[in-house]
N, C-alpha and C positions, 0 to 999 in steps of 0.2 A: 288622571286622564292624560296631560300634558307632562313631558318631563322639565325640570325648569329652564335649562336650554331652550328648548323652544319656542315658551313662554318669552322669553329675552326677546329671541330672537323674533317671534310675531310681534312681537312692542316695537324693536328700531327697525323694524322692515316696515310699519305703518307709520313712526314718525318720518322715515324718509321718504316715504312713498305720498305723504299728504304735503309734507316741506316742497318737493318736487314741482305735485302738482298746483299747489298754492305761488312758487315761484313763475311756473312757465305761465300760468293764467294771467297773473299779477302785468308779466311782462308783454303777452298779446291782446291785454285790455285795450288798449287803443285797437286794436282790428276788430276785436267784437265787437266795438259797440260801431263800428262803419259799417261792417257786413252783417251781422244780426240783428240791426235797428228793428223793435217790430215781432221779433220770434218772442215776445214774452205772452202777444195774445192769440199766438200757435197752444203755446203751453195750457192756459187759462182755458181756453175752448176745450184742449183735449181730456183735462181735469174735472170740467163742468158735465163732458159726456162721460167720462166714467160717475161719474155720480149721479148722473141722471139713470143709468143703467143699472146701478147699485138700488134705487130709489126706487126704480121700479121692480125691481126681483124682491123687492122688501115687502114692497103693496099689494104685488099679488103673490104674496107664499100662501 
C-alpha cells in the first residue's frame, strides 16, 4: 500500500511532530496551569454528557 520511503518518512515526520509538541508544552506549562486553572472540569462535564447521550440512545434502541 505504502512505498517504504514513505513509510520512513510518516515515522520521522510523527517522531518530530510529537518531540515538537511535547517540547513547546513542556515549556508553557507554567502558563497553563495560571490561565487554565480549572478547564479540567469543563472537560469531565463535557465527557459525562456524551455519555449520558450515548446511555440514553442505548436504553431506548
Amino acid at each position: 500500500m505504502f512505498s517504504t520511503g514513505q513509510l520512513i518518512f510518516a515515522i520521522c515526520f510523527a517522531i518530530a511532530f510529537i518531540t515538537a509538541l511535547v517540547y513547546t508544552y513542556r515549556k508553557d506549562l507554567k502558563l497553563h496551569r495560571q490561565y487554565y486553572k480549572g478547564s479540567i472540569w469543563i472537560l469531565i462535564a463535557f465527557i459525562s454528557f456524551i455519555g449520558l447521550i450515548a446511555a440514553i440512545k442505548f436504553i431506548f434502541k
